[in-house]
C-alpha positions in Angstrom: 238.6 284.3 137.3 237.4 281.8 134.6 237.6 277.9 135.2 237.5 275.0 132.5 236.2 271.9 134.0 236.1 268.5 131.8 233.3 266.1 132.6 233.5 262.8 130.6 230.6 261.1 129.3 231.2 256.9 128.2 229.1 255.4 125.8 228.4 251.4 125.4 226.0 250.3 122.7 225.0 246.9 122.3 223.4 245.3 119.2 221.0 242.5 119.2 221.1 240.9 115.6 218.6 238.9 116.2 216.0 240.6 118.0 216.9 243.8 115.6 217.3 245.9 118.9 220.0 248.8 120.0 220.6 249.6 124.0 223.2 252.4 124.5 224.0 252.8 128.2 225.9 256.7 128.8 228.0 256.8 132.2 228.7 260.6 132.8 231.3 261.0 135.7 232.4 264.5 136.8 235.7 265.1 138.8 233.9 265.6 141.9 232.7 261.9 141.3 229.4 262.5 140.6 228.2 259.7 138.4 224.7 259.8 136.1 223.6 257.4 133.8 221.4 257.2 131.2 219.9 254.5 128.6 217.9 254.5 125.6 217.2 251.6 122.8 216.0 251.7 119.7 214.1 248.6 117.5 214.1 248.3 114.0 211.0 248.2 112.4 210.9 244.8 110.3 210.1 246.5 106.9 212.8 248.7 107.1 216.2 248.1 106.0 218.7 246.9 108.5 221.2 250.1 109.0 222.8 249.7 112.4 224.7 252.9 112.6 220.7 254.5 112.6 219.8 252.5 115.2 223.1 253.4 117.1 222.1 257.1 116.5 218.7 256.6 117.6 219.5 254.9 120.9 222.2 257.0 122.0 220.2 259.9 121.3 217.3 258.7 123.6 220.2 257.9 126.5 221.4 261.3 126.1 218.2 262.7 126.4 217.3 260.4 129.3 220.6 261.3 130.7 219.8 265.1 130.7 216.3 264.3 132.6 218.4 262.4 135.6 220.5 265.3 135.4 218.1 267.8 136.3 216.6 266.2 138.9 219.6 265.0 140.9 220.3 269.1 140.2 216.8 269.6 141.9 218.1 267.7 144.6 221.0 269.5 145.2 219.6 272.9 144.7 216.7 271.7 147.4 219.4 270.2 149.8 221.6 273.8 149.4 218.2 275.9 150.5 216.0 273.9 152.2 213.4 274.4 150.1 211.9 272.4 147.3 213.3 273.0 143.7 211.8 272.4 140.4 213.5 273.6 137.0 212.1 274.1 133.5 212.5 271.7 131.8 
């Protein structure tokens, strides 16, 4: 029997004009209500041209890669709470 599940993943980003900064804050929530966040800024460099939707890019891709890393370990946690024994996963 095959099962399609939807988890949904939010994404905020917030842009600081004047300090040249990006934060982007990822909420993922599963139906279970299992919630995981994530966060990841990015600064623009004063000698480069101002192009927010890179710095968009760049902080939501650090978020979602900071996201992932919180993922796996509340996953550790759960695998290590299922078997009684400590759990560590590639990364």
């Amino acid at each position: 029997m095959c099962a399609t599940k939807q988890w949904s993943i939010t994404v905020e980003i917030d842009e600081d004009e004047d300090e040249d900064s990006t934060l982007a804050h990822l909420t993922l929530s599963t139906p279970a209500g299992h919630v995981v966040t994530g966060v990841g800024q990015a600064q623009r460099n004063p000698h480069d041209p101002r192009v927010p939707e890179i710095g968009d890019e760049l902080a939501v891709a650090r978020a979602l890669r900071n996201l992932a890393e919180r993922l796996l370990h509340t996953t550790e946690k759960d695998i290590s709470g299922a078997t009684g024994e400590q759990a560590h996963l590639h990364r």
